[in-house]
C-alpha positions in Angstrom: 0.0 0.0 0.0 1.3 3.4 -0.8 2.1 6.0 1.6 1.7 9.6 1.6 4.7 11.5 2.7 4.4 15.4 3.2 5.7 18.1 1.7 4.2 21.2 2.5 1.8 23.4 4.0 -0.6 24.6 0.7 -0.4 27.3 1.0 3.4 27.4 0.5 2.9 27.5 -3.0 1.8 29.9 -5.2 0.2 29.8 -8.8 2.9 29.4 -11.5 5.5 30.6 -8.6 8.5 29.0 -6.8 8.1 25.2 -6.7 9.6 23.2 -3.3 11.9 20.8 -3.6 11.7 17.6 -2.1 14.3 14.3 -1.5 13.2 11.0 -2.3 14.5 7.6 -3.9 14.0 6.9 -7.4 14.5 2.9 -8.3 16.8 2.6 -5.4 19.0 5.7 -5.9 18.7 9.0 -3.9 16.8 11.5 -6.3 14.8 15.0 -5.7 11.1 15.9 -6.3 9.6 18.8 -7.0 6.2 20.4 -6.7 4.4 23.3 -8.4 0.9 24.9 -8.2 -0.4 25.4 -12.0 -4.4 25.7 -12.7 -4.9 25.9 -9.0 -3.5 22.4 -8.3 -0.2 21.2 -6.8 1.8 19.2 -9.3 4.7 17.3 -8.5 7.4 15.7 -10.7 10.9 13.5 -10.2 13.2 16.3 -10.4 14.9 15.1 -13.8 14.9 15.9 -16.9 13.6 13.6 -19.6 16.3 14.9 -22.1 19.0 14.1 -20.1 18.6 13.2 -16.5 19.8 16.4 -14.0 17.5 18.4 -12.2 15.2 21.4 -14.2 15.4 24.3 -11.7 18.1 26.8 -12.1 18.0 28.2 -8.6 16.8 26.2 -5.9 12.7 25.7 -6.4 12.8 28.1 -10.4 11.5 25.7 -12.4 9.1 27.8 -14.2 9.7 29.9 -17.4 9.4 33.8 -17.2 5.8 33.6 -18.4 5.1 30.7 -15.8 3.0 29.2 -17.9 5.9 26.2 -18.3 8.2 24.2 -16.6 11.5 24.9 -18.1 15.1 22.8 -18.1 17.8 24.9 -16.7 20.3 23.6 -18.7 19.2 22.6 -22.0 15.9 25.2 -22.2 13.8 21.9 -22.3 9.7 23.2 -21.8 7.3 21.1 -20.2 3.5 21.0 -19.9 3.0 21.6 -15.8 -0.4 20.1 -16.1 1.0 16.8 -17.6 4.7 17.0 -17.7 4.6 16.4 -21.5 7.6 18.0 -23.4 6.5 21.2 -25.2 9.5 22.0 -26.9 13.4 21.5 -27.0 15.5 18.8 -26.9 12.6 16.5 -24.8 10.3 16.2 -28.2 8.2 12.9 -27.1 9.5 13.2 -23.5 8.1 14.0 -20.3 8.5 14.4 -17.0 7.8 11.5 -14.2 5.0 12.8 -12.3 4.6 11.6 -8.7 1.1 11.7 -7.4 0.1 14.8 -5.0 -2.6 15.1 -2.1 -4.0 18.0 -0.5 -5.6 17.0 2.8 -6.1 20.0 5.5 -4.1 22.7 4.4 -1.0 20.2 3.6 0.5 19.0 0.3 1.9 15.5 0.4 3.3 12.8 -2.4 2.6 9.5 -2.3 5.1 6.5 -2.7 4.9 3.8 -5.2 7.0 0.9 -7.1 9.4 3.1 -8.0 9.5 6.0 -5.7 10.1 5.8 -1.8 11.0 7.8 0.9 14.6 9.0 0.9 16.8 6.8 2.8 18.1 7.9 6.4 
């Protein structure tokens, strides 16, 4: 059964603003998450890029573009759909991001484990 792991109070995040970083581990390794609030819901993803696997922001919780209407690669200028992680444009074309499931229970934002993602080791 999964498990939901928090992140953040809600209201922490603002629309198309600063995303929070979160640890985690990916398929065994030690990997980051991220989340976002686009459309008026949080949106969290593995914080890696599907063109080449480092992390998108390009200071700590940036991952949006200047019009914050996508998520952008620091590195490789890589855009992203924020509703659906789909690549938009750049070097991703066909990619997209791994999203991680997000709940908002009680004014707090949490991520839910699975198969592949679990809480970051100790």
């Amino acid at each position: 059964m999964a498990d939901l792991i928090p992140i953040c109070a809600a209201d922490a995040l603002d629309e198309g603003g600063k995303g929070l970083r979160f640890p985690l581990t990916a398929g065994g390794e030690d990997a980051g998450g991220f989340v976002v609030r686009f459309d008026g819901v949080a949106r969290a993803y593995l914080n890696r890029c599907a063109h080449v696997p480092i992390e998108l922001d390009w200071n700590e919780g940036e991952f949006f573009d200047s019009s914050g209407l996508y998520l952008m690669c620091s590195t490789h200028g890589a855009v992203y759909l924020p509703e659906s992680g789909h690549c938009a444009g750049g070097p991703c074309k066909g990619g997209r991001l791994r999203p991680i499931v997000v709940v908002e229970n009680d004014g707090m934002v949490y991520w839910q484990t699975d198969d592949y993602l679990t809480p970051a080791r100790a």
